[in-house]
PAMAR-868233 format. One record per residue (C-alpha): x, y, z; residue in three letters; residue number from 0. Coordinates in Angstrom, 3 decimals. Each point is the difference from the previous one (the first is absolute). Example, Ala and Ser with C-alpha at 12.3 -4.5 7.8 and 13.67 -1.06 7.14 Angstrom:
+----------+----------+----------+------+-----+
!       px !       py !       pz ! type ! seq !
+----------+----------+----------+------+-----+
!   12.300 !   -4.500 !    7.800 !  Ala !   0 !
!    1.370 !    3.440 !   -0.660 !  Ser !   1 !
+----------+----------+----------+------+-----+
This chain:
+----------+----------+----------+------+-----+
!       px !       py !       pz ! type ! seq !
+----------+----------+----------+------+-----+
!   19.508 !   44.111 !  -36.413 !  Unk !   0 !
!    3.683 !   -0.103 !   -0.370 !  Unk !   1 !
!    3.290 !    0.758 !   -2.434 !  Unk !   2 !
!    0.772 !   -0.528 !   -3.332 !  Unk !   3 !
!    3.370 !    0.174 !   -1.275 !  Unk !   4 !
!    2.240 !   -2.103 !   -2.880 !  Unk !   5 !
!    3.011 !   -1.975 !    0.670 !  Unk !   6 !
!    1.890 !   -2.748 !   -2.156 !  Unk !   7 !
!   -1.595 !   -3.138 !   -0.262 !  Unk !   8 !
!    1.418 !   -3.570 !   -0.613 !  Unk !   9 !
!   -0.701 !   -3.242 !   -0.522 !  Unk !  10 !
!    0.742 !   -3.152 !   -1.444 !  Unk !  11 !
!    0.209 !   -1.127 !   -3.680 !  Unk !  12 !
!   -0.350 !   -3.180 !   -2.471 !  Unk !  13 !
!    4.188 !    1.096 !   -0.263 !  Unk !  14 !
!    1.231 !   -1.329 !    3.132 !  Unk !  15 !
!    0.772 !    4.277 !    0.495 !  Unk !  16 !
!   -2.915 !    2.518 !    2.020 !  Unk !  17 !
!   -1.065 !    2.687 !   -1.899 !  Unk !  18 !
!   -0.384 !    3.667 !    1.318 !  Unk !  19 !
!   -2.505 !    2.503 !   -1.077 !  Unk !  20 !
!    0.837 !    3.745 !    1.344 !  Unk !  21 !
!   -2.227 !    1.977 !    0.991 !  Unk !  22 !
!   -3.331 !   -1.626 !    0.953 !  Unk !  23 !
!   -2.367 !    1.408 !    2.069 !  Unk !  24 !
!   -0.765 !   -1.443 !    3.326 !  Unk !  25 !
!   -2.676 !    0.954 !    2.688 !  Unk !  26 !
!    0.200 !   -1.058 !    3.701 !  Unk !  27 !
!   -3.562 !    0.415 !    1.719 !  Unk !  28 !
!   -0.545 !    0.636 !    3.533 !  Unk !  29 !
!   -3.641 !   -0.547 !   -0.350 !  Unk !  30 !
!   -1.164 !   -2.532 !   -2.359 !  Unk !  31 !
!   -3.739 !   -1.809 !   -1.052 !  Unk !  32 !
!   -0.730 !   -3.478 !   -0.628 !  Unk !  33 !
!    1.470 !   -2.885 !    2.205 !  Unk !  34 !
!    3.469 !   -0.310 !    0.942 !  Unk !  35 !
!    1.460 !   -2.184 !    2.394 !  Unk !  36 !
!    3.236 !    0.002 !    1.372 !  Unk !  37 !
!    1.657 !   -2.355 !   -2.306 !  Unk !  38 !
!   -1.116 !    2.696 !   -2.820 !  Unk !  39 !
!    2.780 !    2.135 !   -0.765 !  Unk !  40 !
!   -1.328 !    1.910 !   -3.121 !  Unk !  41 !
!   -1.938 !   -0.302 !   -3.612 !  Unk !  42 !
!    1.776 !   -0.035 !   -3.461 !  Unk !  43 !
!   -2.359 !    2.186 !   -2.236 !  Unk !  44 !
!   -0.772 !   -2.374 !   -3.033 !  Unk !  45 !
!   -2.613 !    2.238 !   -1.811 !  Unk !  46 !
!   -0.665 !    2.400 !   -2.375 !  Unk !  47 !
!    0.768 !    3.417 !    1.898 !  Unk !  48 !
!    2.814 !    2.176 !   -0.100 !  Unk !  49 !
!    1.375 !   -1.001 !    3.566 !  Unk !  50 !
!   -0.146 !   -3.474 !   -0.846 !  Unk !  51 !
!    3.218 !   -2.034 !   -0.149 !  Unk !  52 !
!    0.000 !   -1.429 !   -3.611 !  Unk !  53 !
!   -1.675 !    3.631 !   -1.387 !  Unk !  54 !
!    3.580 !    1.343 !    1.477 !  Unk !  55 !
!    1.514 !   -2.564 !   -1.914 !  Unk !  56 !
!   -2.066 !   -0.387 !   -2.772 !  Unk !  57 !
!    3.637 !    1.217 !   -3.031 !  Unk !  58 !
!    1.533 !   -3.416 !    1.425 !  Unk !  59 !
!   -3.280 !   -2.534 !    0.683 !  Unk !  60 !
!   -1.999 !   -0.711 !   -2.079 !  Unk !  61 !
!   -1.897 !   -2.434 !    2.069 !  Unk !  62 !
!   -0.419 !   -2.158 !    3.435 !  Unk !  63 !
!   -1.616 !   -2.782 !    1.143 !  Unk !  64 !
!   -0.286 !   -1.713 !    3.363 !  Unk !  65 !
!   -0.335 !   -3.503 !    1.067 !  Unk !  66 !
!   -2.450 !   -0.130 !    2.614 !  Unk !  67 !
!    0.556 !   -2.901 !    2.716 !  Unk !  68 !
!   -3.390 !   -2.107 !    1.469 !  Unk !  69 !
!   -0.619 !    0.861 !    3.484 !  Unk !  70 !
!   -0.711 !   -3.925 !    0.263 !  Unk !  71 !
!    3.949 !   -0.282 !   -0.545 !  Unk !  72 !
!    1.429 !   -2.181 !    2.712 !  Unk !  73 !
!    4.220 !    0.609 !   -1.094 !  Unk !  74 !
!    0.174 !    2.977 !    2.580 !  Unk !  75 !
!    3.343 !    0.897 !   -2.461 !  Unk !  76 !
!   -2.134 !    0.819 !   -3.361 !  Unk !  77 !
!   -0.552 !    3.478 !   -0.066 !  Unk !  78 !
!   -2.364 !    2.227 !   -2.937 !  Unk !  79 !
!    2.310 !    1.585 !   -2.388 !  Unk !  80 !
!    0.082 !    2.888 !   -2.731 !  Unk !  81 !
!    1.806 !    0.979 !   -2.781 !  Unk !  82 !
!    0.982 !    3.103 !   -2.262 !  Unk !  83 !
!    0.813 !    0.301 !   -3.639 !  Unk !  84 !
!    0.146 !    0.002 !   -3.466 !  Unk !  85 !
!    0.376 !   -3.551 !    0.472 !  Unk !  86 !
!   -3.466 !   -0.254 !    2.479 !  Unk !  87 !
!   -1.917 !   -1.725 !   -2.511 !  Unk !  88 !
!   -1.853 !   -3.145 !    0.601 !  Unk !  89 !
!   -0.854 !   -2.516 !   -2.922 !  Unk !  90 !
!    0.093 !   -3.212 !   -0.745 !  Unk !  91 !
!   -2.477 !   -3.237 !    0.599 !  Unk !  92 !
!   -3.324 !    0.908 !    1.884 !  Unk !  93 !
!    0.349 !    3.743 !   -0.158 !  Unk !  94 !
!   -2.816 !    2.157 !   -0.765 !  Unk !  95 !
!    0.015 !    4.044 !   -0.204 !  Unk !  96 !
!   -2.614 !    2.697 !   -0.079 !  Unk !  97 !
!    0.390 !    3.668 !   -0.999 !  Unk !  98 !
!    1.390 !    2.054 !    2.671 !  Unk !  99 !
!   -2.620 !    3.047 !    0.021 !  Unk ! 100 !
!    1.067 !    3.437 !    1.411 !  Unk ! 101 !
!   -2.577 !    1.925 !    2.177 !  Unk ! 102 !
!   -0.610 !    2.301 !    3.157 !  Unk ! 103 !
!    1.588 !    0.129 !    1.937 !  Unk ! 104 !
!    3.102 !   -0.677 !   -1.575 !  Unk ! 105 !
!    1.985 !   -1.544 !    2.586 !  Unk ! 106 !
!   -2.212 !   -3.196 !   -0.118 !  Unk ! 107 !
!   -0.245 !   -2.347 !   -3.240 !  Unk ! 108 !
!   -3.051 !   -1.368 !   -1.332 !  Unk ! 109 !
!   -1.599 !   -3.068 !   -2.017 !  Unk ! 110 !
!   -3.183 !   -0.997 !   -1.235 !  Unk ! 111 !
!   -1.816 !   -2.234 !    1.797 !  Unk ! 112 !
!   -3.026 !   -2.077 !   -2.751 !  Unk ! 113 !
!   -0.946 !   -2.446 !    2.460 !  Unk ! 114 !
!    0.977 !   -3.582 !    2.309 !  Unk ! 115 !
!   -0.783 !   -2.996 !   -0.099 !  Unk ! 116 !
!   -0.729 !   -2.553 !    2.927 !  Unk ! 117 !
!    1.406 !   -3.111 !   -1.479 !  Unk ! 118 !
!   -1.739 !   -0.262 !   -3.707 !  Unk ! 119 !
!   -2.734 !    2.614 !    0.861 !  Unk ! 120 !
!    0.606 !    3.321 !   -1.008 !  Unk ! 121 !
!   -1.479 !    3.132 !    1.309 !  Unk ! 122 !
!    0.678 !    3.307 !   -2.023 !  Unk ! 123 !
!    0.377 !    2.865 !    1.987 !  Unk ! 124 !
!   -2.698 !    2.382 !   -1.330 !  Unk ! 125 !
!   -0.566 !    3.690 !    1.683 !  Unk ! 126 !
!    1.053 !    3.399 !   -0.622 !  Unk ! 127 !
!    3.718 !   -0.783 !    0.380 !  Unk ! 128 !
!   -0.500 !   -3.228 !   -2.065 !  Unk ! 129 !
!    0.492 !    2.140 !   -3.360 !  Unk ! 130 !
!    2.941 !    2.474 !    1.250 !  Unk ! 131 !
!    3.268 !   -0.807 !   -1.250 !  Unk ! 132 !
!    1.984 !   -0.264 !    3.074 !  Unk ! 133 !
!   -2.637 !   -1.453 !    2.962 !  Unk ! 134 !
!    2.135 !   -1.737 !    2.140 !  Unk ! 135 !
!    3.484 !    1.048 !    1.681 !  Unk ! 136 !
!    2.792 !   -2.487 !    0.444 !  Unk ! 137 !
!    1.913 !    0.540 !    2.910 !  Unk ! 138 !
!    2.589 !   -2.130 !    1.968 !  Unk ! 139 !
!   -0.584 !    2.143 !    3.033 !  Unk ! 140 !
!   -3.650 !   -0.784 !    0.635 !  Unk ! 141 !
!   -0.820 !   -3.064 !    1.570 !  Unk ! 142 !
!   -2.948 !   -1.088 !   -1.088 !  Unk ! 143 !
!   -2.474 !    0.065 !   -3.565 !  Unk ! 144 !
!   -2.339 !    2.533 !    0.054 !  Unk ! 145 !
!   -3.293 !   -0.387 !   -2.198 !  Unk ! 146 !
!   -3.049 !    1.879 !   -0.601 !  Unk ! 147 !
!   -3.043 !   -1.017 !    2.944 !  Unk ! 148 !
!   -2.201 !   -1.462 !   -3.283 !  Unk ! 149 !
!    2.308 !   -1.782 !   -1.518 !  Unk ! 150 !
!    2.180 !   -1.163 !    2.944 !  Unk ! 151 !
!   -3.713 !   -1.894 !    1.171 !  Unk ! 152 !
!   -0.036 !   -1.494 !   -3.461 !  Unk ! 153 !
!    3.691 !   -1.600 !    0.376 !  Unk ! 154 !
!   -1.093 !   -0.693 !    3.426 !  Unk ! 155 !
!   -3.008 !   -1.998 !   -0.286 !  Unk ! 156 !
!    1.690 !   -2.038 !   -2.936 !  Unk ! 157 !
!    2.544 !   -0.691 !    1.908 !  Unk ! 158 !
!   -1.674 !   -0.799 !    3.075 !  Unk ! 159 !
!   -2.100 !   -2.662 !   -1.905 !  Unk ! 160 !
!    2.439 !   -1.380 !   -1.984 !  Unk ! 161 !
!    1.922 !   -0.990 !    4.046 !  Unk ! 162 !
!   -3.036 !   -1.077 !    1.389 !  Unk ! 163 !
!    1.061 !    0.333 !    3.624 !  Unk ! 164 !
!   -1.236 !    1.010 !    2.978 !  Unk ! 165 !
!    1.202 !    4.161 !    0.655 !  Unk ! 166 !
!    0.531 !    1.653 !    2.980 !  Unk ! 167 !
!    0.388 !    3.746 !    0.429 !  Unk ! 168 !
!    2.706 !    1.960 !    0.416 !  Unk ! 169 !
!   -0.145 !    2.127 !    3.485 !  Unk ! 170 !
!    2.160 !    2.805 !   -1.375 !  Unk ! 171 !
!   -2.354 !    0.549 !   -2.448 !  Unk ! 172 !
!    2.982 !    0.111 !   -2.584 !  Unk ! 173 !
!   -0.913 !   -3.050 !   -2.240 !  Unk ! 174 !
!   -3.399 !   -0.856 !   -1.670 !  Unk ! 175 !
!    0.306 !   -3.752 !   -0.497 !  Unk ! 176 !
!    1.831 !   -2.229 !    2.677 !  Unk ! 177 !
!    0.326 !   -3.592 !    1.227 !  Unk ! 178 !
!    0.900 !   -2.260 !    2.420 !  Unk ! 179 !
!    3.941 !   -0.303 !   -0.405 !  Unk ! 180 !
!   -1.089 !   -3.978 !    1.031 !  Unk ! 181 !
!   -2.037 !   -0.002 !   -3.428 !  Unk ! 182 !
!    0.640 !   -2.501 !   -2.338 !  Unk ! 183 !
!   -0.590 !    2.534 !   -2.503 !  Unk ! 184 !
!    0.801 !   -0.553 !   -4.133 !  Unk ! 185 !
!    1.039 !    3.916 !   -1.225 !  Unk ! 186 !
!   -0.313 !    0.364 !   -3.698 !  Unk ! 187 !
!    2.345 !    2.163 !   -1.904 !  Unk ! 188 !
!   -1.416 !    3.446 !   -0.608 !  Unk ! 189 !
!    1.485 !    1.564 !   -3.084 !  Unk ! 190 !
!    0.371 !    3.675 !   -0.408 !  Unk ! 191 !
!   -1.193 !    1.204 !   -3.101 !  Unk ! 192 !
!    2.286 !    3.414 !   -1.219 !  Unk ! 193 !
!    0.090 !    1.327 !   -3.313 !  Unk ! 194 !
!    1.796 !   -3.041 !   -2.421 !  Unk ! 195 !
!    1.108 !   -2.044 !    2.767 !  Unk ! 196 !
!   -1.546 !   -2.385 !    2.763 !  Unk ! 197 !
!    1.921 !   -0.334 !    3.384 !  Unk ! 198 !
!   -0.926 !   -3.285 !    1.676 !  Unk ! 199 !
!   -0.036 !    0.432 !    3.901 !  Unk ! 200 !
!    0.352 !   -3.402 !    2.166 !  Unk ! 201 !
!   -1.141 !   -0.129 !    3.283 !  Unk ! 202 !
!    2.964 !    1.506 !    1.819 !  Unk ! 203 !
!   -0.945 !    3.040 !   -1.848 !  Unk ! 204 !
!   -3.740 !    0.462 !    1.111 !  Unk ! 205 !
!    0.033 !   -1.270 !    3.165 !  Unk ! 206 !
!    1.800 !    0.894 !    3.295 !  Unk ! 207 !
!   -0.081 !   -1.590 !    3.644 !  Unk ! 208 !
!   -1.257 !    3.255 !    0.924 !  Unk ! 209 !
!    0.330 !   -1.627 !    4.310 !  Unk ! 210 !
!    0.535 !   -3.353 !    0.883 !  Unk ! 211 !
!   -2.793 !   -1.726 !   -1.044 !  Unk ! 212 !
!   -1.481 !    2.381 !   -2.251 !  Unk ! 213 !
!    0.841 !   -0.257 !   -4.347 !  Unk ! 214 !
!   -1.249 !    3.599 !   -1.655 !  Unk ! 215 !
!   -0.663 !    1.040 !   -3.681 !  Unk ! 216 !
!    2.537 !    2.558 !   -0.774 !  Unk ! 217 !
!   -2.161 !    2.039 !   -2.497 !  Unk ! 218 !
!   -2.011 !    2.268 !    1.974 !  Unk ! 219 !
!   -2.629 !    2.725 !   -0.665 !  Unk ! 220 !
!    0.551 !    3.345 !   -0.710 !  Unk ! 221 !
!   -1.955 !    3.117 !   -0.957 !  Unk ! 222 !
!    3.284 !    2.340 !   -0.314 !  Unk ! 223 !
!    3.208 !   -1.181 !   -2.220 !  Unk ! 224 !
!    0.230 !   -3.040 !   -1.457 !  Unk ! 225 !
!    3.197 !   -1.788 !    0.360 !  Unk ! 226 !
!    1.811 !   -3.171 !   -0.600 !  Unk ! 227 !
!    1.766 !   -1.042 !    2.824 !  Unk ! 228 !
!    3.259 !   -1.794 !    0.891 !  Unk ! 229 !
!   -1.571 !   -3.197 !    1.371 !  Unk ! 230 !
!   -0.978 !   -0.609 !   -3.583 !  Unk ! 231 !
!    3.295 !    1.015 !   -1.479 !  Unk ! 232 !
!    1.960 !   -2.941 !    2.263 !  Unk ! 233 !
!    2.037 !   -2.427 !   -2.118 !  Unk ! 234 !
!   -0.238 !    1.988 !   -3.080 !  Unk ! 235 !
!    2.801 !    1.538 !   -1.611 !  Unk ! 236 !
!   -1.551 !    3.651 !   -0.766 !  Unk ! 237 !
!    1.464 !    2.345 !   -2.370 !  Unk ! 238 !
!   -0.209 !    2.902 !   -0.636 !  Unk ! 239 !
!    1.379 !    1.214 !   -3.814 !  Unk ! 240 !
!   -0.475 !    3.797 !    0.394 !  Unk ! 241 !
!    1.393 !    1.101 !   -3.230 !  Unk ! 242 !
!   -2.672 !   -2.556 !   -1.634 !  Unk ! 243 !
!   -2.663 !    0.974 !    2.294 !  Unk ! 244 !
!   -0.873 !   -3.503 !    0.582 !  Unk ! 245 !
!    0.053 !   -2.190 !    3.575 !  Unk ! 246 !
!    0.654 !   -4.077 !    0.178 !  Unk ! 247 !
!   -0.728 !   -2.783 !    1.779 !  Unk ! 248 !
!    2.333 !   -3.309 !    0.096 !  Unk ! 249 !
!   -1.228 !   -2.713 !    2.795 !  Unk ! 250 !
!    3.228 !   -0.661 !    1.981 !  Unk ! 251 !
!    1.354 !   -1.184 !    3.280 !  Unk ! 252 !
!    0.937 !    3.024 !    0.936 !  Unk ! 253 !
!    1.938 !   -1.935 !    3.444 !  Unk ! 254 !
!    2.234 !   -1.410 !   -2.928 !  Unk ! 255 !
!    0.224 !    2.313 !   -2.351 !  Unk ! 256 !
!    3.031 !    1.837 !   -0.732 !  Unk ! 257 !
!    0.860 !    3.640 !   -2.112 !  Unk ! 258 !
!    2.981 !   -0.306 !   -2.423 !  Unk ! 259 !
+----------+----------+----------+------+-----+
């Protein structure tokens, strides 16, 4: 519940000089969904929908892409940052791109997931879904990677054998695979298979001190939408090209990095 209204809005550009758009609509909710804490002070709508901040400004950008800091990151300055623009491409050495495939709803953006691979062991991701165009949403909002129960158990049991380590379980029930954070454990690379491009996930992408002496998987079962989470998209430059329907990935300090 709440308003919605439009105001001016401004902000800063590659030219030294902010940059105002007229006339973009706004909402301020009184009762909201999802977990805020007090530190939250809003969401930037990134999708596909008509509300959605670069839909209002899709005649001047023609892309964005976001630089996602690790939550390992001990310089308390570095801060997660985003960009607008024609000029929100990302290219160069390392980069790989999939199609960007439209779906429903429209607000959310979608790839095709054909399967991972727990160091050099692939498992394809077979099902219903496996054959649909768009199975898997990207989203920087979520925070975890969301699989199918069948194939999530195959990633799980590859991985799990390829650590070889003693697991523990997870009391809030949120995790499926967890150790010891004592555990001298060895974490092979799990790459992401999408449609023409492999994104290679270290360990800082998979695995979270979920408490103090507990180390989680951060791909998780799920019987509802599938979704690839922001854990997995740390230390990637991730573009979106939305006039080429098409989303990259660059591996990047993202603590370092900085947008021209």
């Amino acid at each position: 519940m709440g308003y919605l209204s439009s105001d001016t809005l401004t902000i800063g550009s590659g030219r030294g000089e902010p940059v105002s758009f007229p006339g973009i609509a706004l909402g301020c909710s009184h009762r909201t969904g999802g977990k805020f804490g007090e530190k939250h002070v809003g969401l930037i709508g990134l999708g596909g929908g008509p509300l959605s901040l670069v839909k209002q400004l899709e005649s001047q950008v023609g892309g964005q892409f976001y630089c996602l800091v690790p939550l390992s990151t001990t310089d308390s300055t570095a801060s997660s940052k985003i960009n607008f623009g024609r000029n929100g491409v990302v290219s160069g050495s390392r980069t790989v791109s999939t199609p960007l495939i439209k779906g429903r709803p429209d607000a959310l953006y979608y790839l095709k997931l054909e399967g991972m691979s727990v160091g050099s062991t692939r498992v394809e991701f077979r099902g219903v879904s496996a054959g649909v165009e768009g199975n898997i949403v990207i989203d920087s909002g979520t925070t975890l990677t969301y699989l199918p129960p069948d194939f999530y158990s195959e990633v799980e049991s590859t991985l799990a054998t390829a650590i070889n380590g003693q697991t523990t379980s997870d009391p809030t029930r949120t995790f499926g695979l967890c150790y010891s954070s004592g555990s001298n454990l060895q974490i092979p690379t799990i790459t992401v298979h999408f449609t023409g491009s492999d994104v290679q996930l270290p360990e800082f992408n998979t695995f979270i001190q979920a408490e103090e002496d507990l180390f989680c998987f951060t791909l998780v079962p799920s019987s509802e939408l599938l979704i690839f989470g922001n854990l997995a998209q740390m230390n990637f430059l991730v573009g979106y090209d939305l006039n080429n329907n098409k989303v990259s990935f660059k591996p990047t300090d993202c603590t370092k990095h900085q947008f021209n």
